[in-house]
N, C-alpha and C positions, 0 to 999 in steps of 0.2 A: 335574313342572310345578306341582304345590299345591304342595310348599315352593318353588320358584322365586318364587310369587307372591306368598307369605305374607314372603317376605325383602324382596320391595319395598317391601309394604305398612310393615313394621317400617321399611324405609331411608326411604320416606317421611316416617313417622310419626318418625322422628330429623331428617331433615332440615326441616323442618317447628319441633320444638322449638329448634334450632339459631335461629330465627329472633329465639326470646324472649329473647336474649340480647341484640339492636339495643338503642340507647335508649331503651328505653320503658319499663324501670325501670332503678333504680340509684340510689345514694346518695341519699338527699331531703336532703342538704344541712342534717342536722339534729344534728350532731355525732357519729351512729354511727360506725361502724366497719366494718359489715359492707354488705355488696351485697343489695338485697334483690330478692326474685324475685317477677315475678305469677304466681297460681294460678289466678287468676279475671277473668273480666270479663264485664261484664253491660248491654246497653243496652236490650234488650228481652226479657224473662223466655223462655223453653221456648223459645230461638234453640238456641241453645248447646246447652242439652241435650237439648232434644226434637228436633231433627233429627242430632246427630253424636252415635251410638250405643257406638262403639270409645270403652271409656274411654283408651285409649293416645291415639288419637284428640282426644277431648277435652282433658285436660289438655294437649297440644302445642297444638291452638285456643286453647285460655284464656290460655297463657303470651304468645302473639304481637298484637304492637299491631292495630286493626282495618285499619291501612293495610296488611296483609301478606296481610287476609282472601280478597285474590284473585288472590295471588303464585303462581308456578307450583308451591312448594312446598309449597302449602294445596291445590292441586288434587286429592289424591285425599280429603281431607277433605269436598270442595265433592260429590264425587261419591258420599260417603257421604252426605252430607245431600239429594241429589237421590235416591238411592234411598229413603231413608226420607222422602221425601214423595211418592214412585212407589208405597210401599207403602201409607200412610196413604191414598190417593184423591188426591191432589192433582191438580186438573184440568190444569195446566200448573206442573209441577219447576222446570223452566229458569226461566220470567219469577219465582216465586215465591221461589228463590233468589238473583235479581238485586235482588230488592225488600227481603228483609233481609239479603245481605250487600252492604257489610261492614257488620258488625252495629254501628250507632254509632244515637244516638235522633235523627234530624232532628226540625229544628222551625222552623217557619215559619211567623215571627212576626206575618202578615199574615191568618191563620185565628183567626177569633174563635172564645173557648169560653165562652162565656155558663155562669155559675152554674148548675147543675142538669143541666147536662150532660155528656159524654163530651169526651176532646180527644183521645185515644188513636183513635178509630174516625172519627175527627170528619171528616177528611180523607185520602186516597192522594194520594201525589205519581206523577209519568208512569211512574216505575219501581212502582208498586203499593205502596209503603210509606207506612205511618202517618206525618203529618211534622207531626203536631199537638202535637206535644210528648206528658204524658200527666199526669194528674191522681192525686192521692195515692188518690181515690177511683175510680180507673177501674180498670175489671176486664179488665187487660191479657190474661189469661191467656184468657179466654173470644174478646177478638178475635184472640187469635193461632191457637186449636183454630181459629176460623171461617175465616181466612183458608189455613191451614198445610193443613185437610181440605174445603177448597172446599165447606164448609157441611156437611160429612157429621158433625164436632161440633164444635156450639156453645158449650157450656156446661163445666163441670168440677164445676156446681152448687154454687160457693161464691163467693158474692158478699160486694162489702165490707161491704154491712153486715151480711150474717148471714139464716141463712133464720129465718121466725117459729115461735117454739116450740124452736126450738136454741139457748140463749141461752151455751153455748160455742164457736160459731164468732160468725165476723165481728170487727169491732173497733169501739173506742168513735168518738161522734160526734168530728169534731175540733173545735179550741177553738173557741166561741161559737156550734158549728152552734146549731139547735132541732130542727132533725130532719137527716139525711142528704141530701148534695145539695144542699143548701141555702150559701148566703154563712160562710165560716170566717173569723177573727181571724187575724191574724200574732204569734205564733207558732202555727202550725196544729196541731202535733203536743202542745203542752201548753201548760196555762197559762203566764205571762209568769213567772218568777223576782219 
C-alpha cells in the first residue's frame, strides 16, 4: 500500500508538470531558436515555497501558469500545502489556501496607500488576500508568517530597512527618500542615468 501511494503521488507530481507545457511559455518571439521553460514564478514570496514542501512538488507548481493553481492536477499539491499550514497552527487551512491561491498579486486600485505606509497588509479582499498591491518597502514576508501561522509568527526579524547596529542587513534608502518610508523619486531603485 506505501509504494501504491508514493506511485500516485510521483503520477501526480508528472501530471501536474505536464501542465507547464500549456501556453504559458514558449518562444518570446525574440529571434531564438529554442523553446523556453518556466522554473519559477513568484507573486507573493514564501507562497510557493513555504507551503509546498515536495521539491518534485514545487518545481511542477512553478512550471504551471497560476490559471492551473486549482486544476484537478494541482490538487494534491493544494493538499500538501493545506497540510503544511495544518502543521504551522493555521487556524483555518482551507479559507487560507483559497485566499492565496492561485498565487497571482491582486490589486485594487480603489485602496489608497498613503506615503509612510504598508500596501501589502493595507487591505484583505472577501477571499482573505492582500489585494493592495505591495510596496518595494513592505515587508511582505512578516505579513505572510502573520497570516500563513494565524499570529503564532509575526516576524522573520529582518525588516527593509535593517535593524540598528546591524549595518549589514537591510537596504539603502530609495532615491530621494531622507529617511525610510518617507516620499521616493522615480526612478526609485537608483538615481536617474
Amino acid at each position: 500500500m506505501k509504494h501504491l501511494k508514493k506511485t500516485a503521488t510521483v503520477l501526480a507530481a508528472l501530471s501536474l508538470a505536464g501542465l507547464a507545457f500549456l501556453p504559458a511559455c514558449g518562444n518570446g518571439g525574440n529571434g531564438g531558436t529554442g523553446t523556453f521553460v518556466q522554473v519559477e514564478r513568484l507573486a507573493r514570496p514564501a507562497i510557493n515555497e513555504g507551503l509546498i514542501v515536495t521539491p518534485d512538488f514545487l518545481n511542477a507548481f512553478n512550471q504551471i501558469p497560476p490559471t492551473a493553481d486549482l486544476s484537478d492536477a494541482a490538487a494534491p499539491v493544494r493538499a500538501e500545502a493545506l497540510n503544511t499550514l495544518t502543521a504551522v497552527g493555521n487556524a483555518n487551512p482551507a479559507a487560507t489556501a483559497g485566499a492565496f491561491l492561485p498565487d497571482v498579486m491582486r490589486i485594487d486600485t480603489t485602496v489608497a496607500s498613503p506615503v509612510g505606509t504598508a500596501a501589502y497588509a493595507n487591505c484583505l479582499n472577501a477571499a482573505g488576500s492582500p489585494c493592495a498591491g505591495r510596496k518595494l518597502e513592505d515587508d511582505v514576508i512578516d505579513v505572510t508568517l502573520t497570516v500563513v501561522t494565524s499570529g503564532g509568527i509575526t516576524t522573520d526579524n529582518v525588516s527593509y530597512a535593517g535593524e540598528p547596529g546591524n549595518p549589514g542587513q537591510g537596504h539603502q534608502k530609495l532615491n530621494g527618500q531622507a529617511d525610510f518610508n518617507q516620499a521616493a523619486v522615480f526612478p526609485f531603485l537608483a538615481p536617474a542615468n
